[in-house]
MARRO-45822 format. One record per residue: x, y, z of N, C-alpha, C in turn. Coordinates in nm, 4 decimals, padded with zeros to 6 digits. Layout:
SITE     n_px     n_py     n_pz    ca_px    ca_py    ca_pz     c_px     c_py     c_pz
SITE        X        Y        Z        X        Y        Z        X        Y        Z
...
This chain:
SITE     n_px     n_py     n_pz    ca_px    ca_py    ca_pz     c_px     c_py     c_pz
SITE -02.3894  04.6319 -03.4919 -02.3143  04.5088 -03.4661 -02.2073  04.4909 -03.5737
SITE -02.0484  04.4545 -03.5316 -01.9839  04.4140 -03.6134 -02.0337  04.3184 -03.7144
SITE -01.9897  04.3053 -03.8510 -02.0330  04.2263 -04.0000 -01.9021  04.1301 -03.9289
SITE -01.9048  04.0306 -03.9927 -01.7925  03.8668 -03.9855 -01.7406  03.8943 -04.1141
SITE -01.6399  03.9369 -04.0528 -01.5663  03.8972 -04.1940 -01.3848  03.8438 -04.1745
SITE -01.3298  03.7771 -04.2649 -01.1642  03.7262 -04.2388 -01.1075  03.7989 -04.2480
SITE -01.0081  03.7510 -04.1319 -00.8902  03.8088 -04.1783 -00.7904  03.7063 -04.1129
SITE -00.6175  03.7457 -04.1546 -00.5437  03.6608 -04.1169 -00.4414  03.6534 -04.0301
SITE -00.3427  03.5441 -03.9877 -00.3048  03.4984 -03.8689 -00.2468  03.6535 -03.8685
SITE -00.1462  03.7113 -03.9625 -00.0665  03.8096 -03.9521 -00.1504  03.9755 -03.8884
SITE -00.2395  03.9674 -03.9695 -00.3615  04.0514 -03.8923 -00.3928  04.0423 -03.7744
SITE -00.4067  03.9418 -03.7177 -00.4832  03.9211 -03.5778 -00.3872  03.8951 -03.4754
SITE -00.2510  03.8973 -03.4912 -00.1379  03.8833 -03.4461 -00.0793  04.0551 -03.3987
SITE -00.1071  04.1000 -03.5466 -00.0473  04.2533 -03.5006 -00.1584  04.3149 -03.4113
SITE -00.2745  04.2995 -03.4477 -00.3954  04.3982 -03.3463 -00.3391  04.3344 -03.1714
SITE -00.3215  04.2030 -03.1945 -00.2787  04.1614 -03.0691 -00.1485  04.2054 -02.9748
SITE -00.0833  04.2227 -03.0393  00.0330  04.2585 -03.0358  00.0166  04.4242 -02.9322
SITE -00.0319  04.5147 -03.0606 -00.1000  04.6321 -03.0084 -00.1677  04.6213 -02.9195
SITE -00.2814  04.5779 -02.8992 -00.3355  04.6036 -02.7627 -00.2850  04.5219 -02.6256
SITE -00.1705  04.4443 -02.6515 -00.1120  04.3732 -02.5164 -00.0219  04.4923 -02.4773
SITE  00.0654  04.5612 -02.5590  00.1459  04.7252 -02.5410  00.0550  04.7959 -02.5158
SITE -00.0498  04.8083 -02.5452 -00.1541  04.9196 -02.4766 -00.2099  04.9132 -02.3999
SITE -00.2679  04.8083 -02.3363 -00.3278  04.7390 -02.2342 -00.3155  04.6594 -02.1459
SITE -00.1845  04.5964 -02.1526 -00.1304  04.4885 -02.1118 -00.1903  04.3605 -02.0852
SITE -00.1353  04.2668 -02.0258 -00.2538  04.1316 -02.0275 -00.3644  04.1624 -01.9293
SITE -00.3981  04.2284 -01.8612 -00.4963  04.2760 -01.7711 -00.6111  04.3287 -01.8525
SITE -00.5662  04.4313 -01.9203 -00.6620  04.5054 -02.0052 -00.7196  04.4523 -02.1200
SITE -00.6524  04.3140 -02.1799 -00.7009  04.2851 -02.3181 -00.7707  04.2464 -02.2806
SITE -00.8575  04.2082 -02.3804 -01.0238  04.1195 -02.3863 -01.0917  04.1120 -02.5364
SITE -01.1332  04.0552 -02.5837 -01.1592  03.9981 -02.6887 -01.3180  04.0843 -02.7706
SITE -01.2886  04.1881 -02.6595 -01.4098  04.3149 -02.7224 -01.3245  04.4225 -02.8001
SITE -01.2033  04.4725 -02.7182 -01.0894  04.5267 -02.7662 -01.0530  04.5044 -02.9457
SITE -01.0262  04.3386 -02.8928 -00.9748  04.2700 -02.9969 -01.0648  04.2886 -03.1281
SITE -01.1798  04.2181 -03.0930 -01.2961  04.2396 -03.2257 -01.3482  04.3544 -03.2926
SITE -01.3200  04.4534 -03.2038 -01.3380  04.6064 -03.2491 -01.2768  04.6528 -03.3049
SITE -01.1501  04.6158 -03.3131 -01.0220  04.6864 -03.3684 -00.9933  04.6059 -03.5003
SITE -01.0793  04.4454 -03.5141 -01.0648  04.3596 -03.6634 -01.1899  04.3707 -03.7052
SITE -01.3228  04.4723 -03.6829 -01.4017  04.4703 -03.7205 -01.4949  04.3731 -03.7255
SITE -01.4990  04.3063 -03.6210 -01.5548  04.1660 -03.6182 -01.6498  04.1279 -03.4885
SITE -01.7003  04.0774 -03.4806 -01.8237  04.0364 -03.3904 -01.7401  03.9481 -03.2900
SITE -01.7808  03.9572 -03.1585 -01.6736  03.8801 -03.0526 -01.6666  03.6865 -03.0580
SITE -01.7891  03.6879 -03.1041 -01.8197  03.5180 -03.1501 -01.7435  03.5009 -03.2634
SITE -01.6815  03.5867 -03.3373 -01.5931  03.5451 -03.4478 -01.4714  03.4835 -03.4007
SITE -01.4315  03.5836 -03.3060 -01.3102  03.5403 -03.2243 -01.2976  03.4023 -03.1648
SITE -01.4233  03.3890 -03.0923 -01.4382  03.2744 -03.0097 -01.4678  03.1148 -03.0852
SITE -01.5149  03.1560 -03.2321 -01.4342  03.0069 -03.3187 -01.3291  02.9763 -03.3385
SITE -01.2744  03.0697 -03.3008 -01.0959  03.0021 -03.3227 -01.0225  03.0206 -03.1630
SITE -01.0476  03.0904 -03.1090 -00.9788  03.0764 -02.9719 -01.0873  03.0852 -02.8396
SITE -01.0985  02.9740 -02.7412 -01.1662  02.9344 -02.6446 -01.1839  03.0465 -02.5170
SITE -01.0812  03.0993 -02.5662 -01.0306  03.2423 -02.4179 -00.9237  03.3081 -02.4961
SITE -00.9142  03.4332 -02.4110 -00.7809  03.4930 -02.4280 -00.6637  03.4085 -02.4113
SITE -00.6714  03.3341 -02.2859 -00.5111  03.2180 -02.2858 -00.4679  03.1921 -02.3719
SITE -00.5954  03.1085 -02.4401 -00.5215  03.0660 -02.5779 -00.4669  03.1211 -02.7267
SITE -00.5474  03.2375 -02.7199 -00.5192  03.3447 -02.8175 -00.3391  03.3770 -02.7595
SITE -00.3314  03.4375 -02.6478 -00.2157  03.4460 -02.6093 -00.0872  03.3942 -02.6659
SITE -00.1162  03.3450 -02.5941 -00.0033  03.1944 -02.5819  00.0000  03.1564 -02.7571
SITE -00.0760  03.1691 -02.8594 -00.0774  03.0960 -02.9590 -00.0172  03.2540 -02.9866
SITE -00.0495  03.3615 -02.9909  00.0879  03.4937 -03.0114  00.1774  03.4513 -02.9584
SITE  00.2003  03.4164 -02.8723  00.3188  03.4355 -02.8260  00.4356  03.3326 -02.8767
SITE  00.4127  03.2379 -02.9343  00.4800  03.0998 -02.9992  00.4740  03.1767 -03.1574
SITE  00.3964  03.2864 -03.1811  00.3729  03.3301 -03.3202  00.5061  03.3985 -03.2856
SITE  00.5424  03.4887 -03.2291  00.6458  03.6299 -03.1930  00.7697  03.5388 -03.1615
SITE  00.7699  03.4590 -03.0951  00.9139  03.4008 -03.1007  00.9220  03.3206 -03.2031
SITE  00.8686  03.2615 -03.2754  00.9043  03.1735 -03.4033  00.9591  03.2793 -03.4926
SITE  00.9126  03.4144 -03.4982  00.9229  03.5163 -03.5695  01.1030  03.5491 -03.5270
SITE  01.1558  03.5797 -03.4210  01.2053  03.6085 -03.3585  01.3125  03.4974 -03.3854
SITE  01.2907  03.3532 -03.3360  01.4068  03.2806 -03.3156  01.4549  03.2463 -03.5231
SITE  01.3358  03.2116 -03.6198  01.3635  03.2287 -03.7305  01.4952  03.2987 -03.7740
SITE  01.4531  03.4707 -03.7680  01.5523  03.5230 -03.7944  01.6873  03.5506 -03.7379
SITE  01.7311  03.4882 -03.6064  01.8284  03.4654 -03.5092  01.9253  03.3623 -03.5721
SITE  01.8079  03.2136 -03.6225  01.8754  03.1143 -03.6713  01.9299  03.1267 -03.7936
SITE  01.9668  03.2560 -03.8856  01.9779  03.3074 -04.0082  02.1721  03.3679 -03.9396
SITE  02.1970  03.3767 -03.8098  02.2792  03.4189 -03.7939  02.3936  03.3239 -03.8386
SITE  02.3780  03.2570 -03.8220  02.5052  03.1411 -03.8959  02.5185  03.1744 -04.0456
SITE  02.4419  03.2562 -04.1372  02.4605  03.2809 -04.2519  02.5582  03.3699 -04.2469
SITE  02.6142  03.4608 -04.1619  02.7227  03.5359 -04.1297  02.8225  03.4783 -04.0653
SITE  02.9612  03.5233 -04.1304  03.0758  03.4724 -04.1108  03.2027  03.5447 -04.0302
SITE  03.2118  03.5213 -03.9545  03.2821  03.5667 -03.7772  03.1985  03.6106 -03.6818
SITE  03.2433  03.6200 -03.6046  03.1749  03.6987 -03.4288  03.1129  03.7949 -03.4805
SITE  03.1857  03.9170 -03.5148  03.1975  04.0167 -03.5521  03.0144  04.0491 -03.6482
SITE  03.0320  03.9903 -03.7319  02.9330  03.9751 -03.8474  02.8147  03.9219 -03.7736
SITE  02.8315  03.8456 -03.6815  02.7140  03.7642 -03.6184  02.6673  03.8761 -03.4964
SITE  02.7601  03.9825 -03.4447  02.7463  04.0210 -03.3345  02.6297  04.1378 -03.3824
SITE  02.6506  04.2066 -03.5297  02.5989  04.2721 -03.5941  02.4307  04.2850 -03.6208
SITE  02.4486  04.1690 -03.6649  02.3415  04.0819 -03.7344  02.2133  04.0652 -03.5860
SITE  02.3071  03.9896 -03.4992  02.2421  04.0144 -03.3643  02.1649  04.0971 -03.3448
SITE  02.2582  04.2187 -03.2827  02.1984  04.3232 -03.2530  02.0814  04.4284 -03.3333
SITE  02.1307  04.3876 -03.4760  02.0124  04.4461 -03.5612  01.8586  04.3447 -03.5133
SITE  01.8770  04.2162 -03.5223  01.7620  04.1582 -03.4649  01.7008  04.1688 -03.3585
SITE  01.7538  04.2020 -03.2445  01.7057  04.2356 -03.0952  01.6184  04.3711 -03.0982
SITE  01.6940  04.4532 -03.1534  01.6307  04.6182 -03.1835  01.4794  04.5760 -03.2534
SITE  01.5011  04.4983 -03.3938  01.4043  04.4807 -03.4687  01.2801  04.4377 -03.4109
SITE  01.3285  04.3370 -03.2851  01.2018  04.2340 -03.1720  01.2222  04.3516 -03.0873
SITE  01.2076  04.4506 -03.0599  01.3057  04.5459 -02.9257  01.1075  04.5275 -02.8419
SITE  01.0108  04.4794 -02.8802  00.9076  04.4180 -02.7521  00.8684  04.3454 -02.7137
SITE  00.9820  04.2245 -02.7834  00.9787  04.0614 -02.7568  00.9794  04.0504 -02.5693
SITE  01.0643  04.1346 -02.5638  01.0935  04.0813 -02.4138  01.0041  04.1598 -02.3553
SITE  00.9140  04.2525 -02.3323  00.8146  04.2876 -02.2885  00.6896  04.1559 -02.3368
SITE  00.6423  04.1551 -02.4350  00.5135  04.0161 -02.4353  00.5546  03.9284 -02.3786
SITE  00.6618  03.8649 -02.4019  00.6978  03.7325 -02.3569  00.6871  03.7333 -02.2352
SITE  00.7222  03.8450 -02.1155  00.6910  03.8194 -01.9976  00.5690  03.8151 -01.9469
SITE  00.5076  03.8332 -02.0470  00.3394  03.8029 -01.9895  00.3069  03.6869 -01.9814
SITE  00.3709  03.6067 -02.0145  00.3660  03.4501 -02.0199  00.3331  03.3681 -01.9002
SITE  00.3899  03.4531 -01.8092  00.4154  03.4406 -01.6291  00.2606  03.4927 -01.5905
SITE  00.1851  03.5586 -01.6800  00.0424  03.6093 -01.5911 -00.0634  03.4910 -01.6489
SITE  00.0098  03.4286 -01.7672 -00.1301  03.3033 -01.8130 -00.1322  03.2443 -01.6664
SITE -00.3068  03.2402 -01.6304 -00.3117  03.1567 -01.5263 -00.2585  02.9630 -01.5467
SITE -00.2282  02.9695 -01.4697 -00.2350  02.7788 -01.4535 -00.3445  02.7365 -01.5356
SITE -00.3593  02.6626 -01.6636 -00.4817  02.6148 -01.6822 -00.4671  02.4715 -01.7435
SITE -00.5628  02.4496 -01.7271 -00.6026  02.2626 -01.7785 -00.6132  02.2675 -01.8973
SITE -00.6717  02.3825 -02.0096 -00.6753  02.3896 -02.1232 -00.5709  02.3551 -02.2237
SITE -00.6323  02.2060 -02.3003 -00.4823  02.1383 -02.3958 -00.3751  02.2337 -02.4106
SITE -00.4447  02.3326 -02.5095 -00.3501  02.4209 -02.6389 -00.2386  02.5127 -02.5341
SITE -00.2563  02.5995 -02.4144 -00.2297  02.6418 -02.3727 -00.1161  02.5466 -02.2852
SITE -00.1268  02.5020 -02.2027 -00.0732  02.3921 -02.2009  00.0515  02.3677 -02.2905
SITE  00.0184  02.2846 -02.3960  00.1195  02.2761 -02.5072  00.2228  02.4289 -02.5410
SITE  00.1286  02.5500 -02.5659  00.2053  02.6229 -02.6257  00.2840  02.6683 -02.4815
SITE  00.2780  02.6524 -02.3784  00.4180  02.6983 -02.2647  00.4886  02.6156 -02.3288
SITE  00.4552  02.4451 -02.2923  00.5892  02.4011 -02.3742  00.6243  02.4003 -02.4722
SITE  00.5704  02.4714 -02.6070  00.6450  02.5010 -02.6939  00.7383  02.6063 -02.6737
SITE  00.6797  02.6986 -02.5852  00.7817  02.8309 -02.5309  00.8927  02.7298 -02.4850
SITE  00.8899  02.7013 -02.4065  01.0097  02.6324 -02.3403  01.1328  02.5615 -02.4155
SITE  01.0225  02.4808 -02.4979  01.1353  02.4602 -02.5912  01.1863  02.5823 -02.7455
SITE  01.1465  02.6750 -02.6868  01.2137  02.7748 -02.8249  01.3280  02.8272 -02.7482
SITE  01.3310  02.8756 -02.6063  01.3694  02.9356 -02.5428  01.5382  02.8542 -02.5023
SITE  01.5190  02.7153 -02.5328  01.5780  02.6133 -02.5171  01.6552  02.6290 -02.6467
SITE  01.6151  02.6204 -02.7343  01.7134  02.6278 -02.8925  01.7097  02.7356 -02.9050
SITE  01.6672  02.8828 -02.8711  01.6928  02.9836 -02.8846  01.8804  02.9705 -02.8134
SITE  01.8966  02.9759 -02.6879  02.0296  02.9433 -02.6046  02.1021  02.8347 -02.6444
SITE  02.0703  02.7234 -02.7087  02.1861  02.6343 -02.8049  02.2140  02.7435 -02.9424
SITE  02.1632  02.7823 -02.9596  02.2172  02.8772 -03.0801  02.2916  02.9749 -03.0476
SITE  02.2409  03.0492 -02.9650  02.3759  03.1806 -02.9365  02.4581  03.1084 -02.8139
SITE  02.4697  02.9824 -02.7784  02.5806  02.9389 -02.7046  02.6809  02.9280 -02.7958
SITE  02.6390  02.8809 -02.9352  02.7501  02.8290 -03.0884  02.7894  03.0195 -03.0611
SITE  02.6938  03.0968 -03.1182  02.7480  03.2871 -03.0878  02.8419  03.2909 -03.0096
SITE  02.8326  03.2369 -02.8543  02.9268  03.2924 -02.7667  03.0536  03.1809 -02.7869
SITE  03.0443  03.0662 -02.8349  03.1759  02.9604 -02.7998  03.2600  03.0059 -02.9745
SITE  03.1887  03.0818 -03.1007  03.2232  03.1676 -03.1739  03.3454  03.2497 -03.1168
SITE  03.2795  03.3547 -03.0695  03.3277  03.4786 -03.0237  03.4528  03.4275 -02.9162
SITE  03.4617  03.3383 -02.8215  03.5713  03.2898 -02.7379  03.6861  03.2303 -02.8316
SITE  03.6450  03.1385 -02.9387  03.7156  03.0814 -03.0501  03.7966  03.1916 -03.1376
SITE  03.7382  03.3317 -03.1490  03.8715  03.4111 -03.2122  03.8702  03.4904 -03.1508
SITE  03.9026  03.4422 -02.9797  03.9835  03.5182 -02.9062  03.9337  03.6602 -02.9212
SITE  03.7707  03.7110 -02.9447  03.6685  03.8484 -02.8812  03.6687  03.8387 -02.7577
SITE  03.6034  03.7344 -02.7350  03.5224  03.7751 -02.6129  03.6095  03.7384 -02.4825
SITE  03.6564  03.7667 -02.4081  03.6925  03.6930 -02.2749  03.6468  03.5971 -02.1902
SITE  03.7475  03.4885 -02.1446  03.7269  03.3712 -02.1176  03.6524  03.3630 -01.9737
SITE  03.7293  03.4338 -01.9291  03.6600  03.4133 -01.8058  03.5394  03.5083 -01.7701
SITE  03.4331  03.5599 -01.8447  03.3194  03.5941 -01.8107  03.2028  03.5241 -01.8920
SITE  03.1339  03.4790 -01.7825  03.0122  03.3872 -01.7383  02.9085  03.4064 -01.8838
SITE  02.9050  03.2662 -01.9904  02.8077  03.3418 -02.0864  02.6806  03.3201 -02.1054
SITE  02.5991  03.3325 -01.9298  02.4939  03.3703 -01.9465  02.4487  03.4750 -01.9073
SITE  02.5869  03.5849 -01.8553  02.5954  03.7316 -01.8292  02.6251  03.8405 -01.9727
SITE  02.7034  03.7301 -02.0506  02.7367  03.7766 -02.2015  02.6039  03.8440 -02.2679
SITE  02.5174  03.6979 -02.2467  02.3882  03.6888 -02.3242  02.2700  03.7813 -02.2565
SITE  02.3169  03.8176 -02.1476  02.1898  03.9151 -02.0548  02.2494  04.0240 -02.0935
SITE  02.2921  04.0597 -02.0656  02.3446  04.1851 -02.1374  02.3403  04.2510 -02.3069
SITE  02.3618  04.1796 -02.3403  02.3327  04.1910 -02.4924  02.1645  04.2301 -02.4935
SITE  02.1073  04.1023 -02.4686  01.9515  04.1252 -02.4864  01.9333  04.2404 -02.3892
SITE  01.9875  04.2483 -02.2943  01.8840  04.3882 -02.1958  01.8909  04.4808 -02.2619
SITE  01.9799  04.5427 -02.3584  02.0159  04.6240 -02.4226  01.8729  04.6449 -02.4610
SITE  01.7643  04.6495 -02.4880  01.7259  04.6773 -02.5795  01.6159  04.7054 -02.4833
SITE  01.5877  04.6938 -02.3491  01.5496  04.7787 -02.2460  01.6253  04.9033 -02.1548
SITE  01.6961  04.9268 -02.2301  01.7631  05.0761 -02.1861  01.7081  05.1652 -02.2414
SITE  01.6365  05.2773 -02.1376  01.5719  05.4245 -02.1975  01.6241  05.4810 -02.2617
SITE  01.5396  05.5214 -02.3891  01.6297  05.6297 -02.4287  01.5352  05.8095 -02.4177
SITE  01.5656  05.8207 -02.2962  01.4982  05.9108 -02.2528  01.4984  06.0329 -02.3592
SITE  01.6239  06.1012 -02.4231  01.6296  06.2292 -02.4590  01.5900  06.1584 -02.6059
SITE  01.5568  06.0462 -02.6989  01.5331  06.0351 -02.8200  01.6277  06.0435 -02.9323
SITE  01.7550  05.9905 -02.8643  01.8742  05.9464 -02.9563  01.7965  05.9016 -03.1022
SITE  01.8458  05.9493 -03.2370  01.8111  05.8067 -03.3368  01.8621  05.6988 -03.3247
SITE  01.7404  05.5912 -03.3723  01.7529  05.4948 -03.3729  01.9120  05.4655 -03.3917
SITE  01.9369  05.4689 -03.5336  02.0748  05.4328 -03.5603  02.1571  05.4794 -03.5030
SITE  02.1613  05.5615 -03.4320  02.3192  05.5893 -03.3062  02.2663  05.5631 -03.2370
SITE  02.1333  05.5322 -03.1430  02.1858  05.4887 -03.0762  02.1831  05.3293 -03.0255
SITE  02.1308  05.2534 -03.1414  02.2714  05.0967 -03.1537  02.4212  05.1258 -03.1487
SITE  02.3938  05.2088 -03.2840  02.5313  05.2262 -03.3160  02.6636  05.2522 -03.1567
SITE  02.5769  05.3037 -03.0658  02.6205  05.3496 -02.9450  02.6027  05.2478 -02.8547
SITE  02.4911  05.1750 -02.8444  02.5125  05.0729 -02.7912  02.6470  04.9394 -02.7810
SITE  02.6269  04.9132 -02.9359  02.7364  04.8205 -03.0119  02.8871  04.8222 -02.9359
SITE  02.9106  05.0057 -02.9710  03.0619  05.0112 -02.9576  03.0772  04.9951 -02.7778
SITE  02.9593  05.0603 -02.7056  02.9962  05.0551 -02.5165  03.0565  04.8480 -02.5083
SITE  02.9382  04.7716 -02.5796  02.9091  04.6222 -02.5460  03.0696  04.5844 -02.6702
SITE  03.1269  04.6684 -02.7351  03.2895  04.6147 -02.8048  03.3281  04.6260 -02.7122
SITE  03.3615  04.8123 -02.7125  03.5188  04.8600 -02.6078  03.4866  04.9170 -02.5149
SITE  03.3569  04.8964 -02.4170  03.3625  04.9605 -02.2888  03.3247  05.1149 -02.3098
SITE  03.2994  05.1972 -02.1490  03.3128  05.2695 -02.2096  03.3542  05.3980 -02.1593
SITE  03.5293  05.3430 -02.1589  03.5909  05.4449 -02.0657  03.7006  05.4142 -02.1700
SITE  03.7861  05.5572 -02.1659  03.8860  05.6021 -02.2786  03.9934  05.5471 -02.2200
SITE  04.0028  05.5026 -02.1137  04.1575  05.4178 -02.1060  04.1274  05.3071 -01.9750
């Protein structure tokens, strides 16, 4: 039998993390979980009631993580610098947008915390898009970006980026670096 012993939010966040990429929300379960923190499954179950809530309380962990360092983008000065900065952050979260859509498999539940933490999602997701709206009304302001395209096509694009295969195993750094310049200048020579 697993021994009880602590450990912390950052610990039990990453094992989580890992086995939602390995297993997806179907496969996790809180035997997974305790095996992999060395811990007895009733350890788990003093602090979280179900998986939902374990969930969902990752998942408000990964975007706080996420929108934190986003909201650091105003510490950079032009489009340009911010567009940078961006994109280094998206790569850095590059499986934000994989967990987060698991959000859609929490069943419906009556349970407070769960409950609450959608709407805390909701509202990150909410000031996540007042913040890079200031990014995109930036980028229109010194005359980057073009006026007449839609900037919540700006903003899908940018983020999908970081669901494009990279089948043959480009490095990392080219291939942002390759990304970056297609999402500057296109990516046709005239």
């Amino acid at each position: 039998m697993a021994r009880e012993r602590k450990f912390t939010t950052d610990q039990l966040f990453q094992e989580v993390k890992q086995l939602l990429l390995q297993h997806k929300y179907e496969g996790f379960h809180f035997g997974l979980l305790a095996e992999r923190l060395e811990v007895s499954r009733g350890t788990l179950y003093k602090y979280y009631e179900n998986k939902e809530e374990l969930i969902s309380d990752f998942m408000i962990y990964e975007m706080e993580l996420m929108l934190g360092e986003i909201k650091l983008i105003e510490n950079h000065t032009g489009f340009t610098a911010q567009f940078d900065y961006l994109m280094q952050v998206i790569f850095r979260h590059s499986m934000i947008h994989q967990i987060l859509g698991m959000i859609h498999q929490l069943p419906v539940s009556s349970n407070p915390k769960v409950i609450a933490n959608k709407k805390k999602m909701d509202e990150s997701h909410l000031s996540l898009y007042q913040l890079l709206q200031r990014f995109i009304d930036l980028g229109r302001q010194e005359k980057i970006l073009k006026d007449d395209l839609p900037d919540g096509l700006l903003l899908g694009i940018i983020f999908q980026t970081i669901n494009l295969p990279n089948h043959f195993g480009i490095a990392q750094d080219e291939w942002l670096r390759s990304i970056k310049e297609i999402l500057r200048h296109g990516m046709f020579t005239k």
